[in-house]
C-alpha positions in Angstrom: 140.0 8.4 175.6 139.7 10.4 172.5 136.2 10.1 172.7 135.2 11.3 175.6 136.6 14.5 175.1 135.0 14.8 171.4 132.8 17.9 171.1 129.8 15.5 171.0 130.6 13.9 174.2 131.9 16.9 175.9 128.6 18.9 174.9 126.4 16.0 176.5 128.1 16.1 179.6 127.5 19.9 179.7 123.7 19.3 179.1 123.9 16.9 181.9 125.9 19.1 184.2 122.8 21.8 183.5 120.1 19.5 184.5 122.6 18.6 187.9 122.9 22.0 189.0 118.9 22.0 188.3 118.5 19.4 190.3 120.9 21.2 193.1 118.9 23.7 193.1 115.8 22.3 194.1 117.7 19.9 196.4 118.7 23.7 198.0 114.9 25.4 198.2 113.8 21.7 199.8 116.5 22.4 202.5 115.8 26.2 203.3 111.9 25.0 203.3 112.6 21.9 205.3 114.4 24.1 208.2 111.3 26.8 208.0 108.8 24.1 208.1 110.7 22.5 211.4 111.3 25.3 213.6 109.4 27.9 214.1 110.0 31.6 213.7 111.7 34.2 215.6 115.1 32.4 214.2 118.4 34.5 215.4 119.5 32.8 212.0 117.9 31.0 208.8 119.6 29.3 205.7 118.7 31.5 202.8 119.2 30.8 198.6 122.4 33.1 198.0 122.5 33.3 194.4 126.0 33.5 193.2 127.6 36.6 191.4 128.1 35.9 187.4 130.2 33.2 187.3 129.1 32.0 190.4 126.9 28.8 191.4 123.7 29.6 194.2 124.6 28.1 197.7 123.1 28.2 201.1 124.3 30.4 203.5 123.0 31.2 207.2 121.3 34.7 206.8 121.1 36.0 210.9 118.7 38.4 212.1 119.7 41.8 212.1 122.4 43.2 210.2 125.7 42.4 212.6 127.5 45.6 211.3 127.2 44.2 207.8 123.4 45.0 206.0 121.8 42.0 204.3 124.6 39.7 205.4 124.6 36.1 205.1 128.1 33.6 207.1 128.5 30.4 207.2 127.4 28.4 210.2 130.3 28.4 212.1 130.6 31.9 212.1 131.8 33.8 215.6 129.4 36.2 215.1 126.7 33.8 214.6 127.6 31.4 217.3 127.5 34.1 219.6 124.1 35.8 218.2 123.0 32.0 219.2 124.1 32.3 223.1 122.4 35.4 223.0 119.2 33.8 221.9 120.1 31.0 224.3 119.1 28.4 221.2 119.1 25.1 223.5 121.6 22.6 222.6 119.6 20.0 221.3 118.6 22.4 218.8 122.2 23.8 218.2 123.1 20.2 217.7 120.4 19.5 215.2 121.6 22.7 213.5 124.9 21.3 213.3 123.7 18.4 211.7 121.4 20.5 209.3 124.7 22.5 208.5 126.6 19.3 207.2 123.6 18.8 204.4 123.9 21.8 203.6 127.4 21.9 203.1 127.4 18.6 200.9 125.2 20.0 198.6 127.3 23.4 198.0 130.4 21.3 197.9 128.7 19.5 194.9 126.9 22.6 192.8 130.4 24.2 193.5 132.0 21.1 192.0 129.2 20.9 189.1 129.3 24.5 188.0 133.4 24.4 188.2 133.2 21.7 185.9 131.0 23.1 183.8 132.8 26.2 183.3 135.6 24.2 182.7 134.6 22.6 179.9 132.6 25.2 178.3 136.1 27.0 178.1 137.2 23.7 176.6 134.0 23.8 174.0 135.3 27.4 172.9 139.0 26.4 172.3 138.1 23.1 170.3 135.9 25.4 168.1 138.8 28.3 167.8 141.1 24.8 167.0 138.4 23.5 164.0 138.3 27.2 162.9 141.8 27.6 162.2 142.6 24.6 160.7 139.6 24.8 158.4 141.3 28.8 157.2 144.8 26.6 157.2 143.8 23.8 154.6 141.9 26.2 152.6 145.0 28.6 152.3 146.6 25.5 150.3 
């Protein structure tokens, strides 16, 4: 158990959370592409790259047309406002349905570069406090 939270071992899984969330990433611009390259444009509403504020991971988010009251906005799929820009655009079902389904990938891989870059946060903080730890007791046995 020791081990596997040794600054070594905790580094490496950093460096391995880094290339995930890469990997995340790409796994997100393959989605936004895949929904542009299978129906066509107008779209009342798109998945777009939202690039997360400092500490926060990028996720995919449904950007509608037009602003809603609320600029460059972007909601998540099952938005009121969305849903009803969608009866307005009178999106068939089929297509709503195959939205639905799009919506569930995209969720997965949000729920994991959420989960990837919580970790990773975590155990940077962890990184910082081992080193504060080794600091200190390298000033304690040298004030002997």
């Amino acid at each position: 158990m020791a081990q596997r939270w040794s600054l070594k071992a905790v580094k490496q899984r950093i460096r391995a959370l880094d290339w995930e969330m890469q990997e995340l990433h790409e796994r997100m611009e393959a989605l936004v592409q895949e929904f542009k390259g299978t129906w066509t444009p107008p779209w009342p509403a798109h998945p777009a790259l939202c690039p997360g504020r400092s500490e926060a991971p990028t996720l995919i988010k449904w950007r509608p047309k037009g602003s809603m009251g609320q600029g460059q906005s972007t909601v998540h799929f099952t938005n009121e406002g969305l849903q009803e820009k969608l009866d307005v655009a009178e999106i068939p079902i089929s297509t709503r349905l195959a939205w639905i389904e799009f919506d569930r990938r995209i969720q997965v891989v949000n729920t994991e570069a959420r989960l990837a870059h919580y970790e990773r946060r975590r155990l940077r903080d962890y990184v910082s406090q081992l080193q504060r730890l080794n600091a200190l007791e390298k000033w304690v046995k040298s004030a002997q």
